[in-house]
N, C-alpha and C positions, 0 to 999 in steps of 0.2 A: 902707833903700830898698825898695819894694814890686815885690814881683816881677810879672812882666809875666802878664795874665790869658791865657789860654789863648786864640787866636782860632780852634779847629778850629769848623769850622760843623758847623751839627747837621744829624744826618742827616733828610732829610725825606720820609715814608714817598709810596711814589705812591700813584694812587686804587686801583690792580689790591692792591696789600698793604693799603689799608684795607676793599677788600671781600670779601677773604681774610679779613680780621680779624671784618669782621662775621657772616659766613658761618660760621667757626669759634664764636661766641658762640651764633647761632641754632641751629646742628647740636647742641653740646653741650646747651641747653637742651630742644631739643625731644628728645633720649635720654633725658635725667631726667626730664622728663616724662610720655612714653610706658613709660617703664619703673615710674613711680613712680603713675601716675594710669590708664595706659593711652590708647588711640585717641580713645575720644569725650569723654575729657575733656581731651584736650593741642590746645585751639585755639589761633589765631596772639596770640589776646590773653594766653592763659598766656604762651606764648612768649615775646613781646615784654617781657614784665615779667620773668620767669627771668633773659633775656638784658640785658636793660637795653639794649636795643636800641625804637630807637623803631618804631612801626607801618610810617610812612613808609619807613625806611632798609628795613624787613624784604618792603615789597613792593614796596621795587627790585628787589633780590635773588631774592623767592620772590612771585610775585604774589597765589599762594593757597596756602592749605595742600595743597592736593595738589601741588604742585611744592617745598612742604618734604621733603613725607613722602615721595615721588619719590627726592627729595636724600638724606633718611638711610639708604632701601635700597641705594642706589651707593657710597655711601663706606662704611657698614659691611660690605656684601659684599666691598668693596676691602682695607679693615680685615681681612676675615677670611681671606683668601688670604695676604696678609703674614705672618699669624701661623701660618698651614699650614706655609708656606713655612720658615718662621722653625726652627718646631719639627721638623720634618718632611725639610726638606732639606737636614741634616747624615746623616741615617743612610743608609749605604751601601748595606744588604741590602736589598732588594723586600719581603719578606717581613716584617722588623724593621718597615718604613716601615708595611706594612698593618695591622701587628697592631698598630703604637701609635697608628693614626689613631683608633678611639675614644675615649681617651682623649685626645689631645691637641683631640677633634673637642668632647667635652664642654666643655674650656677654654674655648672659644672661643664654642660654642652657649650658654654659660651666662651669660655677660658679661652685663652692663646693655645695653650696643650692642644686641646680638644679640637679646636679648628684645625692645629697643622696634622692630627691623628686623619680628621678628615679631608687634606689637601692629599693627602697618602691614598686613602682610597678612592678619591677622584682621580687620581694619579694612575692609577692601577688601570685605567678604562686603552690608556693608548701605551702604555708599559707593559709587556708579555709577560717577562720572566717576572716581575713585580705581579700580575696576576697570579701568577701560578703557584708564587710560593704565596701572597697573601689567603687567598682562597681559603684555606684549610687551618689559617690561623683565626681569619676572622669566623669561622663555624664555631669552631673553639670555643673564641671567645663569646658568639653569640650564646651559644649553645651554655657556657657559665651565668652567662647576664642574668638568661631566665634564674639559674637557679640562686643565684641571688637578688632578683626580684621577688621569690617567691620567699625568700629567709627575711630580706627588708621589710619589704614593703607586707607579705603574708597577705597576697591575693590567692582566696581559691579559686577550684577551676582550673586545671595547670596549661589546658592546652592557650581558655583565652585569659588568661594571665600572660600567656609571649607573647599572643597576637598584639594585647592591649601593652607591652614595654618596647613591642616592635615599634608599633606605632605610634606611642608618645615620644620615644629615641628620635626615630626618624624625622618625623615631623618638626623636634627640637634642633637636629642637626641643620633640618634645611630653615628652619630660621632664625640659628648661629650665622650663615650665610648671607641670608637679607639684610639682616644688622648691622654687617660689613660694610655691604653697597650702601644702604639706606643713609639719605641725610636726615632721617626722624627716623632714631631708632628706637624713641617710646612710644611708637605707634607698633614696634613687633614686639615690645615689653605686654601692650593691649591684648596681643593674642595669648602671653602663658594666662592670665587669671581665665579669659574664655574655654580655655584649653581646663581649667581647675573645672568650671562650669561646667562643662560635658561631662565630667568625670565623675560628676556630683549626681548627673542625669542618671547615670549609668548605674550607677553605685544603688539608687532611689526606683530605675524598675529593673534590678536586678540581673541586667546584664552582665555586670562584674558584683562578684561579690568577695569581702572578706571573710577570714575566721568568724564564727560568732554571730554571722548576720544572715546565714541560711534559712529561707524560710520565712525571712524578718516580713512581718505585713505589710505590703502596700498601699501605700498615701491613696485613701480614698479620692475619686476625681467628687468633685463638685456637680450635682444637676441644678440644672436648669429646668 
């Protein structure tokens, strides 16, 4: 006797999960892209081919490339606070939290993501309209960084609390970059622990400080 075939109906995706889907296909492609080729060579016809997404479906979605490259600054800045968060907001101490953010900020800046975020805004120097609309996305997003540097990491001091995430960002992105080029890349691996170093300096006469360490006494110097 043949057993009775299964009658569960299949599940049938709606149009919002297949344009999740396609959207996921164009995001990833245009990342190996821009990471693998760079800005002026990742157009929507790369894309389209990477992704195996046709032209049509891609300019439902994104009409031009500057509303791709739009798209992958947003979700990889979003991408990158998940993993701040991730690594970052299990440690209880201020101070632990501050001094591992280099390196855990390197993890993060070094990724494929994170580079083709930053072929976008290299991009943006001889691209107009890609200036015009990033401009006011990247304040934005600056403008959140701080305040989730200051929920992370919980530096007080709020004004050099951005100076000092401006500056360790930056300084990580340009060497994400080195890395690239370099054929000894554990010689720009050398610079996060010295970069930890400074921060340690900083932290000890009270340039930056955390919750908690206001005030804290200063490391008598030694006479001679």
């Amino acid at each position: 006797m043949k057993s009775a075939k299964s009658t569960k109906p299949a599940i049938r995706r709606t149009q919002e999960d297949r344009s999740a889907a396609t959207r996921a296909r164009l995001l990833e492609a245009a990342i190996d892209s821009l990471h693998t080729r760079g800005y002026a060579a990742t157009t929507t016809m790369v894309v389209c081919e990477e992704s195996g997404v046709s032209r049509g479906a891609m300019l439902h979605q994104f009409p031009s490339k500057v509303d791709l490259m739009l798209y992958v600054v947003k979700v990889v800045y979003e991408e990158d606070i998940a993993l701040y968060q991730k690594a970052l907001g299990p440690l209880a101490d201020a101070r632990e939290r501050l001094l591992a953010f280099p390196k855990v900020a390197w993890e993060v800046l070094r990724r494929p993501a994170a580079v083709a975020a930053l072929e976008v805004l290299q991009g943006s120097r001889s691209d107009p309209e890609l200036s015009a609309r990033l401009k006011p996305l990247q304040k934005e997003i600056e403008q959140d960084s701080f305040r989730q540097a200051g929920a992370i990491i919980g530096a007080a001091n709020g004004r050099t609390s951005a100076a000092a995430t401006r500056l360790f960002v930056w300084a990580l992105r340009g060497l994400s970059v080195a890395r690239v080029l370099t054929n000894e890349p554990a010689e720009i691996d050398e610079s996060i622990e010295l970069l930890r170093q400074m921060l340690t300096a900083a932290l000890d006469a009270e340039v930056l400080q955390v919750p908690g360490e206001t005030g804290r006494p200063k490391k008598k110097r030694s006479s001679r």
